[in-house]
N, CA, C and O atoms as a GROMACS GRO file, in nm:
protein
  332
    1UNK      N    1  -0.724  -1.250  -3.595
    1UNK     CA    2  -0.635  -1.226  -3.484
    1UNK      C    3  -0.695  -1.117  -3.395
    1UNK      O    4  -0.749  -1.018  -3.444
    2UNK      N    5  -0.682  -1.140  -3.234
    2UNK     CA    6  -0.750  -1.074  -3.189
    2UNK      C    7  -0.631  -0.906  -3.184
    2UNK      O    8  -0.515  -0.907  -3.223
    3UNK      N    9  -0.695  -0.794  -3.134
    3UNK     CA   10  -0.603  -0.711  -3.084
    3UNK      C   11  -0.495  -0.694  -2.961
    3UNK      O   12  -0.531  -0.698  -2.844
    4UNK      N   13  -0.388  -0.678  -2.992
    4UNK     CA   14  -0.287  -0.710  -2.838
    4UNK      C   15  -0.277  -0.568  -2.803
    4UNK      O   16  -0.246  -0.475  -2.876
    5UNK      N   17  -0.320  -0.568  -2.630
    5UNK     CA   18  -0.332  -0.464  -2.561
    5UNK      C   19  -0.246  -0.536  -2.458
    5UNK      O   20  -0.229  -0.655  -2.430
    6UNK      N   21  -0.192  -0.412  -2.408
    6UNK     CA   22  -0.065  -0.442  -2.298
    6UNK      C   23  -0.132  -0.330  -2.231
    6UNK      O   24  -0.147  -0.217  -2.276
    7UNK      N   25  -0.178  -0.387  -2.089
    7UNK     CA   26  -0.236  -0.268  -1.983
    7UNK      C   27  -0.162  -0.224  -1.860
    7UNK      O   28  -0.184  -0.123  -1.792
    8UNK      N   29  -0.042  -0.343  -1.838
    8UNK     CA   30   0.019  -0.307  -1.714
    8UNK      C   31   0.178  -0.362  -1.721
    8UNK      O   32   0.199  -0.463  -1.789
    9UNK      N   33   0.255  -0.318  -1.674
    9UNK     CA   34   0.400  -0.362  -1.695
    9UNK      C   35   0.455  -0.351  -1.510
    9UNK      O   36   0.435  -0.254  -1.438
   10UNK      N   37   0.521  -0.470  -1.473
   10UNK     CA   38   0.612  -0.441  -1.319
   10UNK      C   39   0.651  -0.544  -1.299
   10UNK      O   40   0.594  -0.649  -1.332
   11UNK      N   41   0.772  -0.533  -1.234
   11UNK     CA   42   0.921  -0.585  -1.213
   11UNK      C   43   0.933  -0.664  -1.057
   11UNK      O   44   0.850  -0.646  -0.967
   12UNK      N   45   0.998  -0.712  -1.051
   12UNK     CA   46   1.049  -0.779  -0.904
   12UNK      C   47   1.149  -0.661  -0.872
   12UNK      O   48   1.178  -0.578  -0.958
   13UNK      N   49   1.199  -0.658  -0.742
   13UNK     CA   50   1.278  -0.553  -0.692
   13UNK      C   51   1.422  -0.683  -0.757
   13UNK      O   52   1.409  -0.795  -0.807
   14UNK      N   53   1.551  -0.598  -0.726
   14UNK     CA   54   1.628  -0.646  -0.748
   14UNK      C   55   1.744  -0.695  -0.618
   14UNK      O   56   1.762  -0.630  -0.515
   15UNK      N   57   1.785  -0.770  -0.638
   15UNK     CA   58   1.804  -0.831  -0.521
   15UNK      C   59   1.982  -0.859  -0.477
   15UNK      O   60   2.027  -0.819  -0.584
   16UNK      N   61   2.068  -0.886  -0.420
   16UNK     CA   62   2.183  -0.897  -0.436
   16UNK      C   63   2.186  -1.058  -0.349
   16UNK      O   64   2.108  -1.100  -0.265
   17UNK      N   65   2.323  -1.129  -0.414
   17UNK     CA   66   2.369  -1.231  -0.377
   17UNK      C   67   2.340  -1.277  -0.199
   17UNK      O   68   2.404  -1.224  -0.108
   18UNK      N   69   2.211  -1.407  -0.168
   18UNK     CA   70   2.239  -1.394  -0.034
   18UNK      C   71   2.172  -1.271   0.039
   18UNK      O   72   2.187  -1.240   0.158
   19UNK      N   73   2.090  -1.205  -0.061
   19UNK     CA   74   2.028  -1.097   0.006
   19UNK      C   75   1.877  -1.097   0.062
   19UNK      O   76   1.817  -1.203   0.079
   20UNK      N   77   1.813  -0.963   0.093
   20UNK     CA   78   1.644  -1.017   0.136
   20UNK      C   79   1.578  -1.071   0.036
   20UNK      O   80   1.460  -1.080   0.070
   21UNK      N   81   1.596  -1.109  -0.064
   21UNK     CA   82   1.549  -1.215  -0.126
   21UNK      C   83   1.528  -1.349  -0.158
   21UNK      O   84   1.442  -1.414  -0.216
   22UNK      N   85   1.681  -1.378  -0.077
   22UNK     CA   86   1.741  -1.477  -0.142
   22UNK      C   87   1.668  -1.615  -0.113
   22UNK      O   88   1.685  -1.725  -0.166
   23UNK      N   89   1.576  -1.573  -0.008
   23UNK     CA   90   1.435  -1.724   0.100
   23UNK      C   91   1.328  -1.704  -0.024
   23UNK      O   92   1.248  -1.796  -0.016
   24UNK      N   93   1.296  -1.618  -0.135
   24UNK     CA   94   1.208  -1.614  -0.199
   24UNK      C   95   1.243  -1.714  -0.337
   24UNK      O   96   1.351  -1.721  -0.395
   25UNK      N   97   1.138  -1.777  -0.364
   25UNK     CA   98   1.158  -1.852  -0.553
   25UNK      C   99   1.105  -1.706  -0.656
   25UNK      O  100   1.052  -1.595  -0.657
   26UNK      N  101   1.153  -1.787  -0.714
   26UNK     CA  102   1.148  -1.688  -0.836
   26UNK      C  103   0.998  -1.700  -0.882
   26UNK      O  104   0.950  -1.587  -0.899
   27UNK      N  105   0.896  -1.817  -0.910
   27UNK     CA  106   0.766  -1.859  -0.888
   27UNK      C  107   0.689  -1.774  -0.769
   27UNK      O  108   0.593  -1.718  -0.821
   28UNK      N  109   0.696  -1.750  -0.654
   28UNK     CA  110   0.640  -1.691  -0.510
   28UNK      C  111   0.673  -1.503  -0.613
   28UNK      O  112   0.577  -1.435  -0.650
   29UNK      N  113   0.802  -1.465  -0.633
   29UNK     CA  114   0.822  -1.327  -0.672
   29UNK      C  115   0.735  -1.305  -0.786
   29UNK      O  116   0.696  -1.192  -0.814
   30UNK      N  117   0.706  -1.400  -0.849
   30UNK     CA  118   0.632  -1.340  -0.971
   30UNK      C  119   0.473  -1.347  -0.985
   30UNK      O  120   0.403  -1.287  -1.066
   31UNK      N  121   0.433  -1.438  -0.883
   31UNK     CA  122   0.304  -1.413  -0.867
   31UNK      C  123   0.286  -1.326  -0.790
   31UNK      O  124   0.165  -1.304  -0.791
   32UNK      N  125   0.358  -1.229  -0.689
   32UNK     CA  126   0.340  -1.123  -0.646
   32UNK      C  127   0.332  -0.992  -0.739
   32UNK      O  128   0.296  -0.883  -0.695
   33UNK      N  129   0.369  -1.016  -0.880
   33UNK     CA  130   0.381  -0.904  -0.933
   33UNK      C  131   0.276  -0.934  -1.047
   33UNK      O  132   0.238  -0.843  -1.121
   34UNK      N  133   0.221  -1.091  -1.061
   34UNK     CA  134   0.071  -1.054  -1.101
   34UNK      C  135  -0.035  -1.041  -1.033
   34UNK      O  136  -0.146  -1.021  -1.081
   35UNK      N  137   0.000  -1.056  -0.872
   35UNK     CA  138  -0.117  -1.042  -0.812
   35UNK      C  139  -0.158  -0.839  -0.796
   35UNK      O  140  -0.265  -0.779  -0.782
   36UNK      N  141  -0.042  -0.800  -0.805
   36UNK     CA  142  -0.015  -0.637  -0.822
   36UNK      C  143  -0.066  -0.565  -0.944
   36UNK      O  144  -0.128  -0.460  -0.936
   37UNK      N  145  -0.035  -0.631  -1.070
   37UNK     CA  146  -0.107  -0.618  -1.174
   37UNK      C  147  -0.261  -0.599  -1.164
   37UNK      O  148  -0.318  -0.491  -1.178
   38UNK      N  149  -0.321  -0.718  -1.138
   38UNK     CA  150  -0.401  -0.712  -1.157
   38UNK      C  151  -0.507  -0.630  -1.077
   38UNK      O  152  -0.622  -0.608  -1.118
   39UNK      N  153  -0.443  -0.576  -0.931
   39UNK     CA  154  -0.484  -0.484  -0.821
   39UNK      C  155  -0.476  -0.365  -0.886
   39UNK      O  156  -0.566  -0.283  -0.865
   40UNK      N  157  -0.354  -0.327  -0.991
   40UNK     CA  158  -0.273  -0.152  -1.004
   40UNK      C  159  -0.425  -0.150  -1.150
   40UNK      O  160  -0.491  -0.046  -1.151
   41UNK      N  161  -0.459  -0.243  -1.238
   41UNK     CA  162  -0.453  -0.254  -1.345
   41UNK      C  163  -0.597  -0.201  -1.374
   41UNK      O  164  -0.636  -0.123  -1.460
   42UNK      N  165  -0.720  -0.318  -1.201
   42UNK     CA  166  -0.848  -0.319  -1.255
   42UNK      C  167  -0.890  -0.438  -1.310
   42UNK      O  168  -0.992  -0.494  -1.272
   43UNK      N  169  -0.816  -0.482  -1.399
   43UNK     CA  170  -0.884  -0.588  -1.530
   43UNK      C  171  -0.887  -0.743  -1.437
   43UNK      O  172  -0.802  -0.810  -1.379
   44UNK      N  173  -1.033  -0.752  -1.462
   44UNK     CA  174  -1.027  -0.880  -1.366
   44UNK      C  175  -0.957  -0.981  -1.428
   44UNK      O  176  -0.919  -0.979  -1.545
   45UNK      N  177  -0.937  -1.087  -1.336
   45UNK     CA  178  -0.814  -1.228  -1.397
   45UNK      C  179  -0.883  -1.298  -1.491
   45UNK      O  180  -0.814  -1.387  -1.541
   46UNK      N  181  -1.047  -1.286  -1.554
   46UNK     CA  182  -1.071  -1.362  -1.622
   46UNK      C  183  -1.040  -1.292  -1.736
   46UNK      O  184  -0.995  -1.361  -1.827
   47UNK      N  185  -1.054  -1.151  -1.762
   47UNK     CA  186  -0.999  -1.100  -1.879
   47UNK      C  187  -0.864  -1.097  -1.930
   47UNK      O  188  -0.853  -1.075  -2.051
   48UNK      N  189  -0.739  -1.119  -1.850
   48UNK     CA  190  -0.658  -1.206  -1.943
   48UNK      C  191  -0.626  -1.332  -1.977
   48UNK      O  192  -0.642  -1.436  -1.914
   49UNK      N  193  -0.559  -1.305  -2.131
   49UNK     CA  194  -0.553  -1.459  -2.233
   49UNK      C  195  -0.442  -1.446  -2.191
   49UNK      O  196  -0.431  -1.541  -2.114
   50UNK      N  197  -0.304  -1.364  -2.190
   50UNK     CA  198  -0.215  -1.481  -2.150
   50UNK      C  199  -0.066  -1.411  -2.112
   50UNK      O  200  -0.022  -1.319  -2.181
   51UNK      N  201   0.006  -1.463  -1.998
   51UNK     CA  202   0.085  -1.360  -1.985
   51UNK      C  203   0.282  -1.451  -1.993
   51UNK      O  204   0.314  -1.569  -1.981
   52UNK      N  205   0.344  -1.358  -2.011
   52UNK     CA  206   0.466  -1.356  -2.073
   52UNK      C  207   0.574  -1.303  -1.932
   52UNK      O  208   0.567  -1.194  -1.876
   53UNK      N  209   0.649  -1.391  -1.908
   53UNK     CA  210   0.735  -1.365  -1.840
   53UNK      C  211   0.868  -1.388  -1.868
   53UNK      O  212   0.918  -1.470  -1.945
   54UNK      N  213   0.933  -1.288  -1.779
   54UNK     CA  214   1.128  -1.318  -1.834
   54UNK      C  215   1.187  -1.346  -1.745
   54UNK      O  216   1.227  -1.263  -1.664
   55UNK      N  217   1.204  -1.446  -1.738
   55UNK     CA  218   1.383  -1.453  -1.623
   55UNK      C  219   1.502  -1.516  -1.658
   55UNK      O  220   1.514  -1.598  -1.749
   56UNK      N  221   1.598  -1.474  -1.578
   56UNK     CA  222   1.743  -1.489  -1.621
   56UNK      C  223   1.788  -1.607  -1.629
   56UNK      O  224   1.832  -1.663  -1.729
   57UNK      N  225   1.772  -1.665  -1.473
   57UNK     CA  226   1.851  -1.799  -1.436
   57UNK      C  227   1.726  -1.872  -1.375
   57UNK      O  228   1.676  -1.855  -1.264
   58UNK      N  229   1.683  -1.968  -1.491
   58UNK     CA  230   1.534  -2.052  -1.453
   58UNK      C  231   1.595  -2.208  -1.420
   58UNK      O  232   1.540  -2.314  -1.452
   59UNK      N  233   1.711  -2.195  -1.356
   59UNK     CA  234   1.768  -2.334  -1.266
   59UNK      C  235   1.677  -2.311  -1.160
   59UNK      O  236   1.647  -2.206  -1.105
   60UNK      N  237   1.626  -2.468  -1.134
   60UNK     CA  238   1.533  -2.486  -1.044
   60UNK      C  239   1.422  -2.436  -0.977
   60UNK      O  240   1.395  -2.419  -0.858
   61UNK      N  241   1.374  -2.418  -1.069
   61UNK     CA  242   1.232  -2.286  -1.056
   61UNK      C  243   1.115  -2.390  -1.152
   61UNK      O  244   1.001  -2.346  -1.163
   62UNK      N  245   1.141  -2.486  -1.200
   62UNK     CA  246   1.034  -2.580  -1.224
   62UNK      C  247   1.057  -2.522  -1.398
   62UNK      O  248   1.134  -2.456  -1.468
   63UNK      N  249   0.912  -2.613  -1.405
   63UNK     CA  250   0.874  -2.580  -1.608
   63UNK      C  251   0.779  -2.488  -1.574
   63UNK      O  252   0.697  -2.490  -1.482
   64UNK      N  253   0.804  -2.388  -1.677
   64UNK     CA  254   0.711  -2.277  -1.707
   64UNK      C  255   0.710  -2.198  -1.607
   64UNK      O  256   0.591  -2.193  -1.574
   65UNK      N  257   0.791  -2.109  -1.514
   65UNK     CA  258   0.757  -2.051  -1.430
   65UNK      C  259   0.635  -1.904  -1.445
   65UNK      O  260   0.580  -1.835  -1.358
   66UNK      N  261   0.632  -1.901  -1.551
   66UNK     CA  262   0.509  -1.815  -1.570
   66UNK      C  263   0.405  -1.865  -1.560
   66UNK      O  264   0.309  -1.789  -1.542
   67UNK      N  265   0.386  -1.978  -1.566
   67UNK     CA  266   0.233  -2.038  -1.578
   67UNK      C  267   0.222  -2.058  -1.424
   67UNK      O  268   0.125  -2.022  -1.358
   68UNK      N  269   0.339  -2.123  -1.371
   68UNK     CA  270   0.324  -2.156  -1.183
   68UNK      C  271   0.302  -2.008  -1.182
   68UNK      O  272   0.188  -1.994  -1.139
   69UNK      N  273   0.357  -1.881  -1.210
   69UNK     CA  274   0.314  -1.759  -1.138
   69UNK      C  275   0.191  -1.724  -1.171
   69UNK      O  276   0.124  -1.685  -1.075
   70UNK      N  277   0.137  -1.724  -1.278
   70UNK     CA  278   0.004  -1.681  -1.327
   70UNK      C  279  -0.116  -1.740  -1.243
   70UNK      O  280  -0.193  -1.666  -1.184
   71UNK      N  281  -0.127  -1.878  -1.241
   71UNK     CA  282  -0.168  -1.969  -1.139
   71UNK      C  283  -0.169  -1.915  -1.004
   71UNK      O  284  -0.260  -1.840  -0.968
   72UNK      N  285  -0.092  -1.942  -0.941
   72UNK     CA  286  -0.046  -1.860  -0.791
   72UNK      C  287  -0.103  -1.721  -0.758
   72UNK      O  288  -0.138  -1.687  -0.646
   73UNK      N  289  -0.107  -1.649  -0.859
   73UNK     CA  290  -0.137  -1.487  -0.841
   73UNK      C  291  -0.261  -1.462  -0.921
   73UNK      O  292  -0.284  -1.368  -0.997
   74UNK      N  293  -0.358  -1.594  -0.879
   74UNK     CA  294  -0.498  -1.567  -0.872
   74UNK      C  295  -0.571  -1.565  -1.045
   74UNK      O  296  -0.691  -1.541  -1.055
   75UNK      N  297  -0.484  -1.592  -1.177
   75UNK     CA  298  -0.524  -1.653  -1.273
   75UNK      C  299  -0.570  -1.739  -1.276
   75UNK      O  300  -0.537  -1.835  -1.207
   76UNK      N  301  -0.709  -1.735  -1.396
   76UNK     CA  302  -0.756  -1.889  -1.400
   76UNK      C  303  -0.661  -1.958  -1.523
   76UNK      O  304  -0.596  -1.910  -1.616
   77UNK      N  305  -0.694  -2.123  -1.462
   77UNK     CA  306  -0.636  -2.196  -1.535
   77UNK      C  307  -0.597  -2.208  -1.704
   77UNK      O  308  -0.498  -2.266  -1.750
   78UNK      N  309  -0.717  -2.128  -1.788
   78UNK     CA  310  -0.732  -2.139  -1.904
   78UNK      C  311  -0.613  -2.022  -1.930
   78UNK      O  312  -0.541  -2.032  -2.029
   79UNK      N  313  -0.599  -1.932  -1.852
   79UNK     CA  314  -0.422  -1.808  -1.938
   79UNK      C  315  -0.356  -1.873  -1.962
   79UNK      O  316  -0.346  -1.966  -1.882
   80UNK      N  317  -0.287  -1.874  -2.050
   80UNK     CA  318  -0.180  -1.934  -2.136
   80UNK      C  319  -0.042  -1.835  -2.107
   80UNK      O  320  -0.050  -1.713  -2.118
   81UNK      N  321   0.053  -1.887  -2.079
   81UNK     CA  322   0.185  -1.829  -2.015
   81UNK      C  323   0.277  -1.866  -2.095
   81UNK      O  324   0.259  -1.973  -2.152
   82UNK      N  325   0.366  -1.811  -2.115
   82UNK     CA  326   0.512  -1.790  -2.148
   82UNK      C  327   0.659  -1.769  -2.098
   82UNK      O  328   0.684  -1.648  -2.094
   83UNK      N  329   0.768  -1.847  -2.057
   83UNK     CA  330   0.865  -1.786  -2.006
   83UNK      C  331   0.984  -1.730  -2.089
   83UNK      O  332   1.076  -1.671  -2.032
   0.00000   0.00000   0.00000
């Protein structure tokens, strides 16, 4: 088993009902916050294996919205995602 290193942690802002968010997917918000990662972090996108995301209400946001974000925010295809 390899070693698990966690190098960077960040959030979507939070948003209210109908608010400046509300034109954004939840997919578009979260590849913004790996494309930030990986800017705040350094570690180029080929060095991560695989990233883990949480959200609340994944009505209509597709399958896997971590993998559409990982994808989107400049991961290569081979990271393996989690929602």
């Amino acid at each position: 088993m390899k070693d698990v290193v966690i190098v960077g942690a960040l959030r979507t802002p939070i948003g209210c009902f109908r608010g400046a968010l509300a034109g954004h997917s939840a997919v578009e918000l979260g590849s913004l916050v790996v494309k930030a990662l990986i800017e705040r972090t350094g570690v180029p996108a080929y060095a991560v294996d695989e990233v883990i995301l949480g959200q609340v209400l994944t009505a209509g946001a597709g399958q896997n919205p971590a993998r559409q974000s990982a994808i989107k925010g400049g991961l290569p295809n081979s990271v393996s995602a989690i929602t």
